[in-house]
N, C-alpha and C positions, 0 to 999 in steps of 0.2 A: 559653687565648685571652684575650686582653686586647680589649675590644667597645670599637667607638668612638664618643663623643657621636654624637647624628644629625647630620646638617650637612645641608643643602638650599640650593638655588639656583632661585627663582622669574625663568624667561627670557623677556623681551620675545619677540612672535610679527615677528622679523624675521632676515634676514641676520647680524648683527651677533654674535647669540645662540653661535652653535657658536664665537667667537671668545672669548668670553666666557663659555662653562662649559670651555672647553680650558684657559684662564688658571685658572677657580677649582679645577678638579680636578687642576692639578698644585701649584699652593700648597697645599691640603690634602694632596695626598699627601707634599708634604715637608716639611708641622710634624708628621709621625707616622713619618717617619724612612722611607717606602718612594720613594726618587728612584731605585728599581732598577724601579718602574711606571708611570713617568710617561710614556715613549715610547707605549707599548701603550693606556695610559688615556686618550693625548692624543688617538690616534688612533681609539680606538672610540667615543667620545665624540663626537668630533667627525662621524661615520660616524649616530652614533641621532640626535642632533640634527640634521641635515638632511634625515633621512628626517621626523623628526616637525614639522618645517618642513614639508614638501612634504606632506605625506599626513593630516597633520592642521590643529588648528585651538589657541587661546589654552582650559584655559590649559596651560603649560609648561612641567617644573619637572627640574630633576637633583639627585640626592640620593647621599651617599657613607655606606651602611651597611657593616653586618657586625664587620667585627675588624681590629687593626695586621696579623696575619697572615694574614687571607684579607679585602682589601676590596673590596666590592660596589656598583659602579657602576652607579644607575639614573637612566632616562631616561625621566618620564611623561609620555604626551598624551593628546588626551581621544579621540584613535579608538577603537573597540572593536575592529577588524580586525587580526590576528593580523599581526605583519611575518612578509613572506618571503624565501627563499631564491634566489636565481637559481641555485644549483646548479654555479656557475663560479667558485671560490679568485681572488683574483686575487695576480698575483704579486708575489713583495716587493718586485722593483725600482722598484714602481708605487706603495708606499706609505711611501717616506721621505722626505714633505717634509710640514712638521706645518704649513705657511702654506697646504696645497690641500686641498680637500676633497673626497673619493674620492665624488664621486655615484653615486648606483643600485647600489652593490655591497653594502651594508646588511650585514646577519649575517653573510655571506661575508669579511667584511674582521671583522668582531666576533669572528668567531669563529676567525680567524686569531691577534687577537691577545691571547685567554685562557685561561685552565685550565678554566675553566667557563663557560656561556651560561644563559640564559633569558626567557622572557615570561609574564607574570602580567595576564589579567582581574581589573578592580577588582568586587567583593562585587555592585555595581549593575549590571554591564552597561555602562558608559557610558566609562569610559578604559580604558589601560595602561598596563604599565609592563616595559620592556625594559631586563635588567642583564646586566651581565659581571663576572667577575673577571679583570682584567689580568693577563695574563704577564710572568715579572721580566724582566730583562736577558739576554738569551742564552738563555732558556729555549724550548723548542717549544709552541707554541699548539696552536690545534685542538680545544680542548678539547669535551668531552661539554657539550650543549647540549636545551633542551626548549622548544618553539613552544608554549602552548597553542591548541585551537582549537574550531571549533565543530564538535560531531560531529554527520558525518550523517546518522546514524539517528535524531537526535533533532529534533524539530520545536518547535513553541512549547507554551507553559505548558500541562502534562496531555496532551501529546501524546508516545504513543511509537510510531514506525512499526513498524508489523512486527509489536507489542506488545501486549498485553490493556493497559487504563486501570489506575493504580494501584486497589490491593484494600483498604486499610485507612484508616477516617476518625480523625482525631485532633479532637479541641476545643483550643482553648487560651484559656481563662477568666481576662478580667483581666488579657491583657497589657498591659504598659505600652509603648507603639511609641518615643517618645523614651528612655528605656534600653535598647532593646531596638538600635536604632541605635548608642549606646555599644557595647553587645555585640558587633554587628558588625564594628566598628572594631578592636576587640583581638582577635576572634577571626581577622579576617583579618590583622591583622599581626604575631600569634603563627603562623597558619600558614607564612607567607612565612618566618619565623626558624628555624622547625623544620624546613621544606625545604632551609633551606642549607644547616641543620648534616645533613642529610644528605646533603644531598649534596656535601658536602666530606668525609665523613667518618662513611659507615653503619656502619661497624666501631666507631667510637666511641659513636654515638648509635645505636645500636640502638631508644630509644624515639622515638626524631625520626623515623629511617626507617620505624617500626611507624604510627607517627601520622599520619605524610604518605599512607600508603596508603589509611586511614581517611577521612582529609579527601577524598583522590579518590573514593572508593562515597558518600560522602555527597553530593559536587557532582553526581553521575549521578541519586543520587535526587533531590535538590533540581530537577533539570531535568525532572521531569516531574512534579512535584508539584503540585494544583492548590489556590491559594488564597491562594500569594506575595504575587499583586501586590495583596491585601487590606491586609497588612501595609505592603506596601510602599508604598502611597499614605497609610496612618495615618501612618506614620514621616515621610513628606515635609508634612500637613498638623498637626503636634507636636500630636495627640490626647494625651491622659492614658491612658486605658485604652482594650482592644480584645476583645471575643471573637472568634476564629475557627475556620474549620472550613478543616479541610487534607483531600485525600485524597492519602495518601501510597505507594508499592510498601510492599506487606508484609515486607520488607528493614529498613526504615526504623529501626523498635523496637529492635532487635539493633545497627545501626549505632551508634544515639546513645546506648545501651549502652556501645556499646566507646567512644565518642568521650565520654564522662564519666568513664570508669573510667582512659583512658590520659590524659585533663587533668589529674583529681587526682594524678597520678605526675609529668607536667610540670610542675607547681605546687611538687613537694614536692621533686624530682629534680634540677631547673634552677637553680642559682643564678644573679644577676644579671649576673655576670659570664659565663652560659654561654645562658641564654635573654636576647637580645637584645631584643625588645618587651619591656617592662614589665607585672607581676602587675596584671593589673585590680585597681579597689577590690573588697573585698568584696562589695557591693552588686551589681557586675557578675558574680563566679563564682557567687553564689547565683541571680540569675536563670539563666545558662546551666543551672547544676543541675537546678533545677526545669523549665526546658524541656527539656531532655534526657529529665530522671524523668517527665514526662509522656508524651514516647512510649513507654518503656518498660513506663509501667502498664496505658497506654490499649492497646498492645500486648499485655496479659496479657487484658486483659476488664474490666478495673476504670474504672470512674466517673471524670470530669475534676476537679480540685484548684484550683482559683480563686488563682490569684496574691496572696497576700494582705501584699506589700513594699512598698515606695516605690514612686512612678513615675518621677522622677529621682535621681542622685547628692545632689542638695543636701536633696533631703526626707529621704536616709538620714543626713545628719550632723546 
């Protein structure tokens, strides 16, 4: 697979917008030689963006990731509500004019016209991001598609219905919240690259499809884990350093286990041309390390380890 530079389109929050990412996603799509997607791209495209017109708010942005051979057109806004389905195809006769915009038929018409679907919660809580891969010219759409959503067995932060409270306390000594936000950022846009390669292609990526499983037992425990939104007010107020106290499902240790052991293999496994997100600095896989090896020990019985690294990128250079 040959990956493509990222390319992005920041869209004024008006009318004008879906005329204006329909234009820039079929010029991209024909300086990389696919004018066999430009139909299908014009018209999903134009389909997300005025759902994210209507249901959302600024700001607004479309982006053309992934590969020449499989490319991935997303459409972020800042709702957190899952788009949905009406549950009604509509028919082709209805969508061959790329000057109209098919209102209220959303995924239904998206997913008419791709090999694959999806929607992605951002790491916060606070936007989305809904993408497709176009269908070529003459090919059948339809493709398999995945909604994330909120599940409802699960309530807010350390709540689980139905559930006993998590069972095991972690410390974490000396974190640093402004790296640890870097970390996020790679670590959610490495997940999102490892999901597509699997799902364009488990058979190949066997360890993209192993790791996408992982990252889902980990977002189940992250949702009831209490002590997040400690971190997460350090990270938004650029502290230096942080202790905290997590109680986590006794799960937790064993996951971030598997979820350090199948990174170092993505690290070592992936070249650039096949992992799409770029290898964090050093500086970033060392922290994930140690936050990882700190559930795992504080998991065995052993004592908490004090962060003892930089607290930005620039103190490590």
């Amino acid at each position: 697979m040959v990956p493509l530079t990222k390319r992005s389109l920041v869209l004024p929050a008006s009318p004008p917008s879906v005329k204006l990412a329909r234009s820039w996603v079929t010029r991209v799509l024909g300086e990389i030689g696919r004018q066999d997607l430009v139909e299908s791209a014009a018209l999903g495209v134009s389909e997300l963006v005025t759902n994210a017109l209507i249901h959302s708010k600024p700001p607004l942005s479309v982006r053309i990731r992934g590969t020449v051979d499989h490319p991935r057109i997303e459409v972020t806004d800042s709702s957190p509500v899952p788009p949905q389905r009406s549950g009604m195809s509509p028919e082709p006769e209805d969508v061959d004019d790329l000057n109209v915009t098919t209102f209220g038929r959303g995924l239904d018409l998206v997913a008419m016209m791709s090999a694959r679907w999806g929607s992605d919660l951002a790491h916060d809580g606070s936007s989305k991001s809904v993408w497709f891969e176009p269908q070529g010219d003459g090919a059948e759409g339809g493709g398999n598609g995945e909604v994330f959503d909120f599940d409802p067995d699960y309530g807010l932060e350390g709540e689980l219905a139905g559930d006993e409270a998590p069972q095991l306390s972690i410390r974490l000594l000396g974190l640093p919240p402004r790296l640890f936000g870097l970390l996020r950022t790679f670590y959610y846009e490495t997940r999102r690259e490892l999901r597509l390669l699997s799902l364009t292609s488990p058979e190949s990526y066997p360890l993209a499809h192993e790791i996408t499983a992982v990252f889902t037992q980990a977002d189940r425990e992250r949702q009831v884990a209490v002590g997040i939104s400690t971190l997460d007010k350090a990270i938004a107020e650029g502290v230096d350093q942080v202790d905290l106290d997590y109680l986590v499902p006794d799960t937790a240790p064993t996951t971030m286990a598997r979820l350090r052991e199948l990174s170092t293999e993505v690290y070592r496994e992936f070249a650039d041309e096949h992992l799409l997100a770029l290898r964090p600095p050093e500086v970033i896989v060392d922290l994930q390390n140690w936050y990882f090896t700190e559930f795992e020990r504080q998991g065995r019985g052993e004592a908490p380890l004090r962060w003892d690294g930089p607290t930005s990128v620039t103190d490590a250079t």
